[in-house]
Residue frames as qw, qx, qy, qz and C-alpha x, y, z in Angstrom:
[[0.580, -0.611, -0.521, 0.137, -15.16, 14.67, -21.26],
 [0.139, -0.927, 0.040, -0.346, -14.65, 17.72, -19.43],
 [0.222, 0.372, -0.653, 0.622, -11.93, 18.37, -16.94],
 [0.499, -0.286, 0.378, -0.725, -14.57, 19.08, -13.83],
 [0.913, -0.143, 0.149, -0.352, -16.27, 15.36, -14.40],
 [0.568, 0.234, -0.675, 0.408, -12.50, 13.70, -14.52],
 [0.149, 0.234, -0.696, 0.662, -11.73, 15.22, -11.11],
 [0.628, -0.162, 0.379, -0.660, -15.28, 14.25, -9.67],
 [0.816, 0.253, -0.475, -0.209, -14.59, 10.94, -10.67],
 [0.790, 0.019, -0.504, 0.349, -11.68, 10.48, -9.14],
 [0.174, -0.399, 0.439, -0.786, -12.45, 12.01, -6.16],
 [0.887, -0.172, 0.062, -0.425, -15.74, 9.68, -5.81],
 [0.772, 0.159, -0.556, 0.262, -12.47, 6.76, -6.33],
 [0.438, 0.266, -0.680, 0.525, -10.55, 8.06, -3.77],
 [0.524, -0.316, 0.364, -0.702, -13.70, 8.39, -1.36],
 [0.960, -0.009, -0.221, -0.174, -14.65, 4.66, -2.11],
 [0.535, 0.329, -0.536, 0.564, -11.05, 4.28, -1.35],
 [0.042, -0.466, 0.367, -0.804, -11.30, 5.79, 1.70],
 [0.770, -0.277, 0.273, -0.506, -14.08, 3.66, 3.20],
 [0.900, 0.215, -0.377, 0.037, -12.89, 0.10, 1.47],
 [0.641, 0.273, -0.572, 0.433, -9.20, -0.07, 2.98],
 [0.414, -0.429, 0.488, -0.638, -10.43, 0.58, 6.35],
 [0.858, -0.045, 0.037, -0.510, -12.66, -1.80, 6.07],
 [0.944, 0.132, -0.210, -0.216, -10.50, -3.82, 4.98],
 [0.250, 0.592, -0.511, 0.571, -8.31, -3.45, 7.67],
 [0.691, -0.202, 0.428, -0.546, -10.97, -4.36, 10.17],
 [0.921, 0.108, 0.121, -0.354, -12.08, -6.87, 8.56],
 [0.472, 0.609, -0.636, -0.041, -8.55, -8.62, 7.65],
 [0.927, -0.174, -0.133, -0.305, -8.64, -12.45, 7.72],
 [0.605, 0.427, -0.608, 0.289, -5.16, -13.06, 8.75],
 [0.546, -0.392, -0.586, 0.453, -3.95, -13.99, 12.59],
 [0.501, -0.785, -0.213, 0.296, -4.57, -11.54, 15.82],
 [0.443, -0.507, 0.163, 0.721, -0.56, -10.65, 15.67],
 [0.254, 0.181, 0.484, 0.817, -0.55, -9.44, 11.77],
 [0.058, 0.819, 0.268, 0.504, -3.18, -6.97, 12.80],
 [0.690, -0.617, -0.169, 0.339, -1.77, -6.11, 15.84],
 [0.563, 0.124, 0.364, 0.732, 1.01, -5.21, 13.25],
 [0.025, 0.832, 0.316, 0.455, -1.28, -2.15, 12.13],
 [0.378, -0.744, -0.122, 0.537, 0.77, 0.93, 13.13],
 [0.430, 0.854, -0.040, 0.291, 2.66, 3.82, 12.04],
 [0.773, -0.500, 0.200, 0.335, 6.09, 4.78, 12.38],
 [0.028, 0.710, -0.514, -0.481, 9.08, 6.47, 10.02],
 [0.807, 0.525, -0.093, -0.252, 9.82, 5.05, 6.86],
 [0.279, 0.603, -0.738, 0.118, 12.93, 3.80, 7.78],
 [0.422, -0.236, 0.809, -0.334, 11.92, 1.93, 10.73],
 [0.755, 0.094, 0.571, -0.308, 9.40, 0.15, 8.69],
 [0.662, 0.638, -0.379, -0.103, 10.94, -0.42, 5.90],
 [0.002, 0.677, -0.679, 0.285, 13.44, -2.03, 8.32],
 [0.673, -0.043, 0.646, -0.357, 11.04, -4.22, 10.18],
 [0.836, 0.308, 0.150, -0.429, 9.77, -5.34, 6.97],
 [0.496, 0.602, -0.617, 0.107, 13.27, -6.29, 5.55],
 [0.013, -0.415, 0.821, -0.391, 14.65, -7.94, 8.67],
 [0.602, 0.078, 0.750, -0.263, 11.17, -10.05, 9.50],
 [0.660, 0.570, 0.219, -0.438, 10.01, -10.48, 6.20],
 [0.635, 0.050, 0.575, 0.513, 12.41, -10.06, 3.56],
 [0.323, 0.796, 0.460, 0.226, 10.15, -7.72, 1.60],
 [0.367, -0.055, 0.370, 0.852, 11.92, -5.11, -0.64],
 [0.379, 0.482, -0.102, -0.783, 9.98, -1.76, -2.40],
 [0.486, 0.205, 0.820, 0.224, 7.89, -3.96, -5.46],
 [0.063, 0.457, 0.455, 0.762, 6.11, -0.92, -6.34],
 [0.076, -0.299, -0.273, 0.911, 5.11, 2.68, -5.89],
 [0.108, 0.694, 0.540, 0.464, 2.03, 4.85, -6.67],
 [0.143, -0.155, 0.117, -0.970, 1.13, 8.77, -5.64],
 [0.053, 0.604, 0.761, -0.231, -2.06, 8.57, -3.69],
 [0.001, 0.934, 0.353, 0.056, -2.46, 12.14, -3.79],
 [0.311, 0.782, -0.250, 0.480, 0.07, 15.12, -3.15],
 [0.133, -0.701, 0.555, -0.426, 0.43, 14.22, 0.06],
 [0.678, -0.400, 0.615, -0.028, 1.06, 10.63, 0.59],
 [0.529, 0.352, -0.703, -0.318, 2.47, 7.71, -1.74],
 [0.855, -0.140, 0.060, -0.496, 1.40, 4.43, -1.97],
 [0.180, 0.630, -0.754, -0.054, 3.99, 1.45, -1.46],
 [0.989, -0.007, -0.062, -0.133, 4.10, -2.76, -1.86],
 [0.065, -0.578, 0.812, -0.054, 6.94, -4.46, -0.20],
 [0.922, -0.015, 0.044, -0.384, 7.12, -7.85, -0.99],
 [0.129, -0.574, 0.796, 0.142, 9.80, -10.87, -0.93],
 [0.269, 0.247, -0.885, -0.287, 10.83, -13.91, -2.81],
 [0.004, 0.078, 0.965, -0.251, 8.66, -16.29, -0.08],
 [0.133, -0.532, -0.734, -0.400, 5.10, -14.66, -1.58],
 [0.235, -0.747, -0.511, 0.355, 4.32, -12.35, 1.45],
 [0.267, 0.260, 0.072, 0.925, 3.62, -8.49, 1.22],
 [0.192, -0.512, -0.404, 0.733, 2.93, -5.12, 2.88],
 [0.379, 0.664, 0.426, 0.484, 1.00, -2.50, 2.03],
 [0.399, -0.518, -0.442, 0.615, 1.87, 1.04, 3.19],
 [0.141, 0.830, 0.283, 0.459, 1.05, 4.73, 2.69],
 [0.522, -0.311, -0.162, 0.777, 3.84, 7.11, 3.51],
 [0.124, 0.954, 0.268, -0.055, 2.66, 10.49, 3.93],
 [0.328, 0.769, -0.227, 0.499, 5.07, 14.01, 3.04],
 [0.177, -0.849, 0.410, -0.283, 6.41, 14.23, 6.58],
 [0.309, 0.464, -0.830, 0.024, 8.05, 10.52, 6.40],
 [0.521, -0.160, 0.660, -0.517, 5.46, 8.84, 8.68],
 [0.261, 0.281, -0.879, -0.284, 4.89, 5.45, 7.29],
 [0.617, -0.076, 0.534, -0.573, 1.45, 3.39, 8.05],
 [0.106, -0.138, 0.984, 0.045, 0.77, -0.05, 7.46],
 [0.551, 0.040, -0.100, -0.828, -2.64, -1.18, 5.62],
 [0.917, 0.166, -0.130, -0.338, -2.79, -4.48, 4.61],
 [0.040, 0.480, -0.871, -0.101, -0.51, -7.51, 4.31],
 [0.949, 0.143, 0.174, -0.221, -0.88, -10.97, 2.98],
 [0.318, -0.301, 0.750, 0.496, 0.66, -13.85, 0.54],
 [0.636, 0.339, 0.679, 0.140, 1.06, -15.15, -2.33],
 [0.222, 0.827, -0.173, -0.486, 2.09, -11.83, -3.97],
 [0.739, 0.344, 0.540, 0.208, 2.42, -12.64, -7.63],
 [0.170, 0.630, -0.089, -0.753, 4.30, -10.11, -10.02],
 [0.537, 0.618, 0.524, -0.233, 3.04, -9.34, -13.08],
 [0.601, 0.369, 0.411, 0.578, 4.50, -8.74, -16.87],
 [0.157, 0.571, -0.022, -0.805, 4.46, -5.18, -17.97],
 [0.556, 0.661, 0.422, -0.275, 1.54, -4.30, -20.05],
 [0.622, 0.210, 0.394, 0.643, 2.57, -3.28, -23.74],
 [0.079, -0.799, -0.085, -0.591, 3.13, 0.78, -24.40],
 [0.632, -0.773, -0.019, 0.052, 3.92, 0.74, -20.13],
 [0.285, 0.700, -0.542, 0.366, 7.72, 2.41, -19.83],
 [0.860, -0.340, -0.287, 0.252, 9.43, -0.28, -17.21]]
């Protein structure tokens, strides 16, 4: 497979991306106050908030793109955050829920 119809692949992902997790930001079935909760804010402070109400701890990281990463705080009591910290440390809440469940590592996956 060529190089040119990888990266128009996953560009057409990260445009589906792009319209989904709005959406599903609007459309998020939890109380009033947990969207209310939708903001941005340094990566410390919300990493804070989420530690001090929550409990929830880094669970796992991904690179959106070059200029933000993707992060999952979650804690022992099943609830987690989702957030997407861009390069200049600004830190924005997407999603949150429970029942966060981790998962084995796959075989061949370095832990």
């Amino acid at each position: 497979m060529p190089l040119g119809r990888i990266y128009g692949v996953r560009g057409r992902i990260y445009g589906l991306l792009a319209v989904i997790l709005p959406t599903l930001v609007i459309a998020h079935p939890h109380s009033a106050a947990s969207q209310t909760m939708l903001s941005c804010a340094g990566r410390s402070d919300v990493v804070s908030f989420l530690d001090r109400n929550f409990g929830e701890k880094l669970t796992a990281v991904g690179l959106v793109n070059q200029n933000a990463v993707l992060e999952v705080y979650a804690a022992k009591s099943g609830t987690w955050t989702l957030v997407v910290t861009d390069v200049h440390g600004i830190s924005c809440i997407l999603l949150s829920g429970d029942s966060w469940d981790s998962m084995p590592a796959l075989p061949g996956i370095a832990t």
